[in-house]
C-alpha positions as CSV (number, residue, x, y, z in Angstrom):
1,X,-105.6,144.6,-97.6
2,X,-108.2,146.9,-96.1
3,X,-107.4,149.9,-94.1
4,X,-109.7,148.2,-91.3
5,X,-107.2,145.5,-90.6
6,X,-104.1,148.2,-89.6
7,X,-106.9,149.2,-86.5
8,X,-107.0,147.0,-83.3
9,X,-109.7,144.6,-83.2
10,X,-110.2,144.2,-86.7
11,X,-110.8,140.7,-87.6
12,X,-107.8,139.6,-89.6
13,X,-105.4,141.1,-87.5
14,X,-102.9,138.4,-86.7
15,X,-99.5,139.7,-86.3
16,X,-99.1,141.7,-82.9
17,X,-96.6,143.9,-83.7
18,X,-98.2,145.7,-86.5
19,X,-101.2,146.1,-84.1
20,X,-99.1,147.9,-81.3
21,X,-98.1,150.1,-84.7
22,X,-101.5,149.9,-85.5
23,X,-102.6,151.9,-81.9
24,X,-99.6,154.3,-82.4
25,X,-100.8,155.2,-85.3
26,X,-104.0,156.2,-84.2
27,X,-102.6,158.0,-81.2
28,X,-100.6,160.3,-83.6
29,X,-104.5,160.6,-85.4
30,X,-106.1,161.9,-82.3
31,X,-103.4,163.8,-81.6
32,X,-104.2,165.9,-85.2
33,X,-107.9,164.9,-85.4
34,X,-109.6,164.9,-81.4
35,X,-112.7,163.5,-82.9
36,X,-110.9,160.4,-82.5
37,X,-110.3,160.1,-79.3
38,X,-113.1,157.5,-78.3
39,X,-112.4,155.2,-80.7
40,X,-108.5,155.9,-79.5
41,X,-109.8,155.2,-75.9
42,X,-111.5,151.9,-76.7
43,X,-108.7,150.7,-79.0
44,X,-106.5,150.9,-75.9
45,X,-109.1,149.5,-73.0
46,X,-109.1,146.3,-75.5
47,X,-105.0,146.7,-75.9
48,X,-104.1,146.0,-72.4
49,X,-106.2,142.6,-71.9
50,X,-104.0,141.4,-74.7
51,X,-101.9,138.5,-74.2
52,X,-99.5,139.8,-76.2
53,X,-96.7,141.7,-74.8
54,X,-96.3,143.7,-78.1
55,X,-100.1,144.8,-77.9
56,X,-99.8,145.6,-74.4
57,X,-96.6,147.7,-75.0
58,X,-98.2,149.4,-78.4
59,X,-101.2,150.5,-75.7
60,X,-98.5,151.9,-73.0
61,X,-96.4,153.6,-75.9
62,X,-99.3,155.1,-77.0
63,X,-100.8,156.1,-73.7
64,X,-97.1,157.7,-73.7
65,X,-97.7,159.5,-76.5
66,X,-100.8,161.0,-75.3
67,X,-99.9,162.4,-72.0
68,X,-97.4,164.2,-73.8
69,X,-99.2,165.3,-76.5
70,X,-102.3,166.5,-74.1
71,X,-102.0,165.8,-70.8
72,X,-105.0,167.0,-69.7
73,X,-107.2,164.8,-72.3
74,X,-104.7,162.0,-71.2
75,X,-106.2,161.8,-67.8
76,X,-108.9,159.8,-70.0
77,X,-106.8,156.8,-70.4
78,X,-106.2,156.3,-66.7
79,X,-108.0,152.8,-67.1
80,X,-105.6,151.6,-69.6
81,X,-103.2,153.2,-67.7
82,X,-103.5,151.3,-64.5
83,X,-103.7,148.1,-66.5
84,X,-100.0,149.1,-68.0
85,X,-99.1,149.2,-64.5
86,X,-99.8,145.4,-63.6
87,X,-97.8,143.2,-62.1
88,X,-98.5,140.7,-65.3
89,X,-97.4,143.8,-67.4
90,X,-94.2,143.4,-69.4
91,X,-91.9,145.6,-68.6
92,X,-91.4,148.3,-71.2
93,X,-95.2,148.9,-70.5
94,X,-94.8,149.2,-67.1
95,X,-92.4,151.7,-67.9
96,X,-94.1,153.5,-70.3
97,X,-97.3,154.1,-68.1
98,X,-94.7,155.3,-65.2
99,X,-93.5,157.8,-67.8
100,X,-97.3,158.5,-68.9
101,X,-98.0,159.2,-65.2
102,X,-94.7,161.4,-64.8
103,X,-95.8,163.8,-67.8
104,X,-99.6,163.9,-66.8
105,X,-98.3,164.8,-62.9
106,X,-95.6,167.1,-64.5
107,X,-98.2,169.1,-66.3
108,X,-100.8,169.4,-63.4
109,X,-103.5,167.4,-64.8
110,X,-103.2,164.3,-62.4
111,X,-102.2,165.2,-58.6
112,X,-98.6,164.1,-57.6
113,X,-100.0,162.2,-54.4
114,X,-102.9,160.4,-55.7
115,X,-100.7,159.4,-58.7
116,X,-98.2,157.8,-56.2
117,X,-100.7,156.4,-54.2
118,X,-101.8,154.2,-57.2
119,X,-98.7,153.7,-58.3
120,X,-97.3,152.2,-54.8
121,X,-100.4,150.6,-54.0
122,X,-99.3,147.9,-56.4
123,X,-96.7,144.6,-54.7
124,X,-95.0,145.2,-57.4
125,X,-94.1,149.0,-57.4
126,X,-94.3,149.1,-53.8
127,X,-90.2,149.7,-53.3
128,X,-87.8,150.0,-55.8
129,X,-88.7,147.5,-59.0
130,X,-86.0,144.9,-59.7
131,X,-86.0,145.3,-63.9
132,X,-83.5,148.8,-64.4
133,X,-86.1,150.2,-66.7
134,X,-88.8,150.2,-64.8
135,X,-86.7,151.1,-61.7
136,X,-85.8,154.4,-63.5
137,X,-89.2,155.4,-64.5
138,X,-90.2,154.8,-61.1
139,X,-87.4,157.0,-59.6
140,X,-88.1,159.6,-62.3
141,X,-91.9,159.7,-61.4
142,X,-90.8,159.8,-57.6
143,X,-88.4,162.6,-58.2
144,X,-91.2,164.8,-60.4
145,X,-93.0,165.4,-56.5
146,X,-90.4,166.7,-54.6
């Protein structure tokens, strides 16, 4: 197989867990190489329209990934970030993207209050979210501003 069809929106690309391995994997690439980061970007603005959940959770993990890594080159990926935060979202990426928020609001590059505002400006995040993983995330994020 062709090293074109591990990258996300190769043709051929059918199964959509090794694609969500696929944008982890180049995650951990920018994260060593920074020349990468566009193609990084628009790997993980396609990601999130995915109707896969694995895709979409591949994107949030590796938005993850990248707020930890550099949270100030992070603040790029606030796109994808807000799609992560959906109500159509599944769950773990939901999470993930609360936890993305959290480490780019923990290291200064995003402001605590706009943050929030985004992030309770959704129905869906508005109070405390039903699923227990992305209730913790949530409380997590909330308890970073105080």
């Amino acid at each position: 197989r062709s090293a074109s069809a591990f990258f996300p929106g190769a043709p051929g690309v059918a199964d959509p867990r090794s694609h969500a391995l696929a944008l982890r994997l180049l995650a951990e690439l920018w994260k060593h190489h920074r020349g990468s980061f566009p193609r990084l970007k628009a790997a993980l603005e396609h990601a999130v329209s995915s109707p896969s959940p694995e895709v979409r959770i591949g994107a949030a993990a590796a938005c993850a990934f990248c707020a930890e890594a550099d949270p100030y080159a992070a603040t790029e990926l606030a796109g994808p970030l807000r799609e992560c935060l959906s109500p159509s979202a599944p769950p773990a990426a939901a999470s993930l993207a609360l936890e993305a928020v959290a480490s780019l609001c923990e290291a200064d590059a995003l402001d605590f209050y706009a943050a929030l505002k985004v992030v309770v400006t959704r129905p869906h995040l508005s109070t405390l979210p039903a699923n227990p993983l992305v209730a913790s995330r949530w409380v997590a994020l909330l308890g970073g501003g105080w």
